[in-house]
N, CA, C and O atoms as CSV, one atom per row, in Angstrom:
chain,resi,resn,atom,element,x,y,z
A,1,UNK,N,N,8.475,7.083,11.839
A,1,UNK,CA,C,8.657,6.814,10.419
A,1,UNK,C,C,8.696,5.304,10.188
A,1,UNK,O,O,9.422,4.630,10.920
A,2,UNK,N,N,7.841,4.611,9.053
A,2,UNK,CA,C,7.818,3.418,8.857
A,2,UNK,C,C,9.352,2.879,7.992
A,2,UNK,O,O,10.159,3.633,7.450
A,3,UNK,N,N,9.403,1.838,8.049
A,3,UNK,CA,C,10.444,1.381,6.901
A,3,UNK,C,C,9.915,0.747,6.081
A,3,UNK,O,O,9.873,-0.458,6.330
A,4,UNK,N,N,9.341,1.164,4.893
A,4,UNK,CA,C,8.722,0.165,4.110
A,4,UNK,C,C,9.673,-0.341,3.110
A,4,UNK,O,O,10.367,0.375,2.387
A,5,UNK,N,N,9.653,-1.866,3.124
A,5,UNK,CA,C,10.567,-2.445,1.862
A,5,UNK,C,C,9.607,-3.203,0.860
A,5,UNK,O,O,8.387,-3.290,0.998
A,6,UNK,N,N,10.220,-3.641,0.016
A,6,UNK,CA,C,9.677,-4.680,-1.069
A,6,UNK,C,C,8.601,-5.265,-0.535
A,6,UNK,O,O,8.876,-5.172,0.661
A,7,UNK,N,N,7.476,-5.852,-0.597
A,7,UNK,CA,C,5.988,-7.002,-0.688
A,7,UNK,C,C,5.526,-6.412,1.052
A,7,UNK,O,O,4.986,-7.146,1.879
A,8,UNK,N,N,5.762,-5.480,1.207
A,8,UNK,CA,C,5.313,-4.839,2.690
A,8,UNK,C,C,3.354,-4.708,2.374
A,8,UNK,O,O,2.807,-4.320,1.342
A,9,UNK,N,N,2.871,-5.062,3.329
A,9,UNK,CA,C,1.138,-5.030,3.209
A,9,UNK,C,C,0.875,-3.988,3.897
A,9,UNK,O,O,1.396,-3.685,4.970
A,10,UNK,N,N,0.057,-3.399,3.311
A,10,UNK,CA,C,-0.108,-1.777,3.650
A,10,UNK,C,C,-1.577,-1.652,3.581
A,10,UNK,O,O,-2.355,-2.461,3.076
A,11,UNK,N,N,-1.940,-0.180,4.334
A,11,UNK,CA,C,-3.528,0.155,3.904
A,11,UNK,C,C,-3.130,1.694,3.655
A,11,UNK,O,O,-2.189,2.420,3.975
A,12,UNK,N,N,-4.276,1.816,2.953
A,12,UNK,CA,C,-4.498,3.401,2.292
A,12,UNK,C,C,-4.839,4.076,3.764
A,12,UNK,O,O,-5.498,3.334,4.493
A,13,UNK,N,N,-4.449,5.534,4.385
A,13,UNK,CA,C,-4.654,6.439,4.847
A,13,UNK,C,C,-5.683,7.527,4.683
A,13,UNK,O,O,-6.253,8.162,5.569
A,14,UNK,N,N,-5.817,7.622,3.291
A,14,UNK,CA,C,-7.336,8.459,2.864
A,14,UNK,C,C,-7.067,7.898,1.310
A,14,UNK,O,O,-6.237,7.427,0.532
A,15,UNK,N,N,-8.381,8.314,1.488
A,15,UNK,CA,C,-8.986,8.103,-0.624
A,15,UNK,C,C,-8.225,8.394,-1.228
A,15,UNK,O,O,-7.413,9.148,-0.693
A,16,UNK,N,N,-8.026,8.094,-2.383
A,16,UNK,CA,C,-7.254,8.469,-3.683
A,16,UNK,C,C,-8.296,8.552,-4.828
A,16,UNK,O,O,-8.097,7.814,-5.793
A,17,UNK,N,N,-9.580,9.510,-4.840
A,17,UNK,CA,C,-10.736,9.409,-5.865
A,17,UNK,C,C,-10.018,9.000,-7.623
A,17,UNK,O,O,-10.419,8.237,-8.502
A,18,UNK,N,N,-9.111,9.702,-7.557
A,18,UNK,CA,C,-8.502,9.590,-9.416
A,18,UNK,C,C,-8.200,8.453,-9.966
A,18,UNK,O,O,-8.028,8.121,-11.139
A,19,UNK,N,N,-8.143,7.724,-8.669
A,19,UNK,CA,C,-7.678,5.963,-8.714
A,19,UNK,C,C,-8.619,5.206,-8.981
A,19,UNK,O,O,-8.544,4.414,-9.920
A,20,UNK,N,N,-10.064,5.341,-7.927
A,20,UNK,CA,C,-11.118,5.038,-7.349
A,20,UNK,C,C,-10.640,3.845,-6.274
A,20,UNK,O,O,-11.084,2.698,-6.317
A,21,UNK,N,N,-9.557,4.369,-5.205
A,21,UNK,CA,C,-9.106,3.628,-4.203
A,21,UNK,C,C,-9.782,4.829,-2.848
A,21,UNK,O,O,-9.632,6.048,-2.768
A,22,UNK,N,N,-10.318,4.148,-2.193
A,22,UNK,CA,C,-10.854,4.481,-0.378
A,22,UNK,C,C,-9.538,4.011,0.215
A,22,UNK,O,O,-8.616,3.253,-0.084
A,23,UNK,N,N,-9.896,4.835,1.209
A,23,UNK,CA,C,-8.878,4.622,2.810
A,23,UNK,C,C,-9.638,3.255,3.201
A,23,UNK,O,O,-10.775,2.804,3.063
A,24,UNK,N,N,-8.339,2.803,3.798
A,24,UNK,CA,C,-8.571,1.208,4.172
A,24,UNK,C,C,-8.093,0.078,3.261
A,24,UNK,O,O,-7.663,-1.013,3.634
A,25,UNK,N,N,-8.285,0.655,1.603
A,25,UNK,CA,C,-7.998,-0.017,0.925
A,25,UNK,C,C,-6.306,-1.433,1.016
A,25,UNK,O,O,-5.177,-1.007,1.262
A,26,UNK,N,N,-6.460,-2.303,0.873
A,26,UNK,CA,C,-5.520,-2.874,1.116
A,26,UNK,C,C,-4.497,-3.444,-0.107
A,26,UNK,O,O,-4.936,-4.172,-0.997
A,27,UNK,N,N,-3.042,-3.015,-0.042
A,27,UNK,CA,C,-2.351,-3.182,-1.085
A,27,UNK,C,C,-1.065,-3.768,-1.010
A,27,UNK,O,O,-1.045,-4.181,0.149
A,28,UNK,N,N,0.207,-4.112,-1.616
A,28,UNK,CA,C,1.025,-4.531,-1.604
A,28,UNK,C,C,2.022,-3.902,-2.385
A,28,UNK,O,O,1.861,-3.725,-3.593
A,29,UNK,N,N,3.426,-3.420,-1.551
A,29,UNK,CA,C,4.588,-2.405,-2.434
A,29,UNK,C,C,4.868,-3.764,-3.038
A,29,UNK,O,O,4.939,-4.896,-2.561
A,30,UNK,N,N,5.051,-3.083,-4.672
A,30,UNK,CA,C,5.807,-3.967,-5.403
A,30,UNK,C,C,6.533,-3.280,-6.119
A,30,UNK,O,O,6.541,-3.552,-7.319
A,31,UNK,N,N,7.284,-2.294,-5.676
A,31,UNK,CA,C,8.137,-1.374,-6.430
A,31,UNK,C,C,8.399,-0.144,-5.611
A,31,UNK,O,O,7.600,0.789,-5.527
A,32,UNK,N,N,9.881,-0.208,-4.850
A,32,UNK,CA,C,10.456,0.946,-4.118
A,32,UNK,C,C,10.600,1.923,-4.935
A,32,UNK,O,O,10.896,1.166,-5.860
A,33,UNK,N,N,10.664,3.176,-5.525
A,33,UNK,CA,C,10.839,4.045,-5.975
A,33,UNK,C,C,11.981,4.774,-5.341
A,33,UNK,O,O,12.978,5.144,-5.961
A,34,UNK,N,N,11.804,4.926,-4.266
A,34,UNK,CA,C,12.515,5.918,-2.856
A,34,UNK,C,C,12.466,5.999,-1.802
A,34,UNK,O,O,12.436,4.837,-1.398
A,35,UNK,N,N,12.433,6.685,-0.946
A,35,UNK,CA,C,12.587,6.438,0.501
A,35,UNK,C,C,11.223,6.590,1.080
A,35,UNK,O,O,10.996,6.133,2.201
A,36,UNK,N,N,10.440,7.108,0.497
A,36,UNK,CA,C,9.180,7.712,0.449
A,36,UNK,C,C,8.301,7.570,-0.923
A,36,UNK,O,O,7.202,8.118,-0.843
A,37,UNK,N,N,8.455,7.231,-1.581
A,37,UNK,CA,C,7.544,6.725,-2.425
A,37,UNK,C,C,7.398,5.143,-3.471
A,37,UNK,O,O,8.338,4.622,-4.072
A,38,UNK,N,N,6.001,4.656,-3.442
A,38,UNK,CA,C,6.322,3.213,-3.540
A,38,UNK,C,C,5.028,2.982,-4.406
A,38,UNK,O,O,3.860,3.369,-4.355
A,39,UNK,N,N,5.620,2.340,-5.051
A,39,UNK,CA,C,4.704,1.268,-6.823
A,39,UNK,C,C,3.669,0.321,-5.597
A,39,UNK,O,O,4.174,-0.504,-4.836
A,40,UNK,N,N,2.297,0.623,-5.617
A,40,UNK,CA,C,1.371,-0.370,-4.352
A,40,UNK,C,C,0.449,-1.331,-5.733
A,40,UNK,O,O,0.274,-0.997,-6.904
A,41,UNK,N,N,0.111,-2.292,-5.172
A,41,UNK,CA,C,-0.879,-2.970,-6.592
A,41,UNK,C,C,-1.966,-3.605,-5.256
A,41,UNK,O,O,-1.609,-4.294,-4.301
A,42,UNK,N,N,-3.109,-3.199,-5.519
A,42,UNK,CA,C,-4.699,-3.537,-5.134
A,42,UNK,C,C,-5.210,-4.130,-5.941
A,42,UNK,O,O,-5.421,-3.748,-7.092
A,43,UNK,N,N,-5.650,-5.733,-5.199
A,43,UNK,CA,C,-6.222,-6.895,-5.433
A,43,UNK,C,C,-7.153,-7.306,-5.118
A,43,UNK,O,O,-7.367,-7.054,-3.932
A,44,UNK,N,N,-7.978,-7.916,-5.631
A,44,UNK,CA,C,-9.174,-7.997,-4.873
A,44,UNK,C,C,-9.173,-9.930,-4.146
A,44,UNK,O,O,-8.029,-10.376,-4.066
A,45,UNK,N,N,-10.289,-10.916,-3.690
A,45,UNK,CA,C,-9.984,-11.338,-2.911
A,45,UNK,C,C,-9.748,-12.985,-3.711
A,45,UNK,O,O,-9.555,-14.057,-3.138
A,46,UNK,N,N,-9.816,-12.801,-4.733
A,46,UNK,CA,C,-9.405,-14.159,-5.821
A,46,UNK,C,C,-8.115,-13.479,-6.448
A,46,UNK,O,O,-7.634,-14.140,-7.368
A,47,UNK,N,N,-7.508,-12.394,-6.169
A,47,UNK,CA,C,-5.725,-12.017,-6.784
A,47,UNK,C,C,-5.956,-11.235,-7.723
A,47,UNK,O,O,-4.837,-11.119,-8.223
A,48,UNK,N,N,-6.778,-10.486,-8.434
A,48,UNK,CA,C,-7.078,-9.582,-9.539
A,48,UNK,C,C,-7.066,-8.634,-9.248
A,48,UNK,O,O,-7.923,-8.047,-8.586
A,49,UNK,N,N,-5.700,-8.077,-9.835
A,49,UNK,CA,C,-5.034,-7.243,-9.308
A,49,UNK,C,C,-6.614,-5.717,-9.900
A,49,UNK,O,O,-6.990,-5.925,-11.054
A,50,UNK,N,N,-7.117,-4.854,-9.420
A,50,UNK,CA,C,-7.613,-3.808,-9.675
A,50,UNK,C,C,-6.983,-2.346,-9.676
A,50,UNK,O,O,-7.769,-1.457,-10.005
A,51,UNK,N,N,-5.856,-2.011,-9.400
A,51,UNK,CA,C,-5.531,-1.042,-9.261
A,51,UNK,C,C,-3.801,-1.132,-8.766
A,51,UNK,O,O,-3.292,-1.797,-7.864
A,52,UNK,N,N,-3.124,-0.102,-9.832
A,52,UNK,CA,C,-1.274,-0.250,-9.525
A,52,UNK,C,C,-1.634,1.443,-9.498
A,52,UNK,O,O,-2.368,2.061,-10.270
A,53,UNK,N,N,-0.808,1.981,-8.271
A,53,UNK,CA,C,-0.561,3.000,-8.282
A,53,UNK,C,C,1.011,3.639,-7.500
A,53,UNK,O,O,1.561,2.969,-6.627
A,54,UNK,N,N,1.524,4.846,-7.916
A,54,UNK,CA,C,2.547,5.195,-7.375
A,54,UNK,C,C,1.902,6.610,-5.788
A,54,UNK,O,O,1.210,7.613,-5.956
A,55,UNK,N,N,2.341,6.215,-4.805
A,55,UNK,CA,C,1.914,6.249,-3.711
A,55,UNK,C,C,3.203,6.705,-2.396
A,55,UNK,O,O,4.107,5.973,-1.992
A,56,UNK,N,N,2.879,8.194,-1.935
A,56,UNK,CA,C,3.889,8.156,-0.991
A,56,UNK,C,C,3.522,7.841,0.762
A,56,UNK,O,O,2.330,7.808,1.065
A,57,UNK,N,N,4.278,7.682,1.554
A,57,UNK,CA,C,4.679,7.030,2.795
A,57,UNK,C,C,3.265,7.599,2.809
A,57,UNK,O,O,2.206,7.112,2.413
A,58,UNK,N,N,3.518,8.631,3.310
A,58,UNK,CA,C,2.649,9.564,4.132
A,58,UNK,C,C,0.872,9.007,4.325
A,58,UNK,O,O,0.088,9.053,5.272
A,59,UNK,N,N,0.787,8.566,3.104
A,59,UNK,CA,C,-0.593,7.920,2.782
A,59,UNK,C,C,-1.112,6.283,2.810
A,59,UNK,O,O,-2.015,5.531,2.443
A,60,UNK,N,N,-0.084,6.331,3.385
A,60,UNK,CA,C,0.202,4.562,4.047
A,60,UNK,C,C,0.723,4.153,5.278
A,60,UNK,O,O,1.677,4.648,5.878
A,61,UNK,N,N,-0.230,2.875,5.721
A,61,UNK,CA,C,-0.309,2.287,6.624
A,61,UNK,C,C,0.500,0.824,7.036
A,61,UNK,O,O,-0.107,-0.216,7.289
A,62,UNK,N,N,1.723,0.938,7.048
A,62,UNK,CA,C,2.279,-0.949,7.428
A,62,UNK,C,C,1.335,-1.638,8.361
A,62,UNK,O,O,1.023,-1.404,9.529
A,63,UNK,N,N,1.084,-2.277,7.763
A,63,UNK,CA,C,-0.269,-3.740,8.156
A,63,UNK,C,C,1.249,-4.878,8.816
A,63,UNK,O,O,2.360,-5.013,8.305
A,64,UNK,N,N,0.737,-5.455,9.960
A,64,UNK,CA,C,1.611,-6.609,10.297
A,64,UNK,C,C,0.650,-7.850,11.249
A,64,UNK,O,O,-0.282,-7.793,12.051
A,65,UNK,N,N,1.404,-8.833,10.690
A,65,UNK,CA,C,0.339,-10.236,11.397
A,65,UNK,C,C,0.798,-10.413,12.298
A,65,UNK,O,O,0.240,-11.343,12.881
A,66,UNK,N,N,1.807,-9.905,12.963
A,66,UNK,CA,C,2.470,-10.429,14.022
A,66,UNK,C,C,2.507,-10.074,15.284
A,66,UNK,O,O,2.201,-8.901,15.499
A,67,UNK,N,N,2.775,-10.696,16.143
A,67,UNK,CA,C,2.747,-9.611,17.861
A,67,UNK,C,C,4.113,-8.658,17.671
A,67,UNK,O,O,5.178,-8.932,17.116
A,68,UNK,N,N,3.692,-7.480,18.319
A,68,UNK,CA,C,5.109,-6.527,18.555
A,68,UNK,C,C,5.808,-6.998,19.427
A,68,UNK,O,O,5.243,-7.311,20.476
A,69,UNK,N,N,7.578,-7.257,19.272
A,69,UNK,CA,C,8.193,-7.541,20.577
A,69,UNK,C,C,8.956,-6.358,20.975
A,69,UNK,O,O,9.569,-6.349,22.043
């Protein structure tokens, strides 16, 4: 189980067609809802934001820049 908190970088798990968001898509929680579900906003690569959606764990990926220790 992930811990996702506040400005966590995430990727989509599968499509969301109703959205017009693909798996892979890359987004940012900007709104915890719950323990499992989270406010994501998709940007494109100048910051425009294209897409805010409400989104649970299950369908998300924690993205990290860092080495695992």
């Amino acid at each position: 189980m992930n811990d996702f908190k506040l400005f966590d970088v995430v990727a989509l798990t599968e499509s969301l067609p109703q959205e017009k968001l693909k798996k892979g898509h890359v987004g940012t929680i900007v709104e915890v809802l719950n323990s499992n579900t989270f406010e994501v906003e998709f940007s494109d690569n100048e910051g425009k934001t294209f897409a805010v959606t409400t989104i649970t764990s299950d369908k998300l990926l924690q993205l990290s820049y860092q080495a695992a220790v």
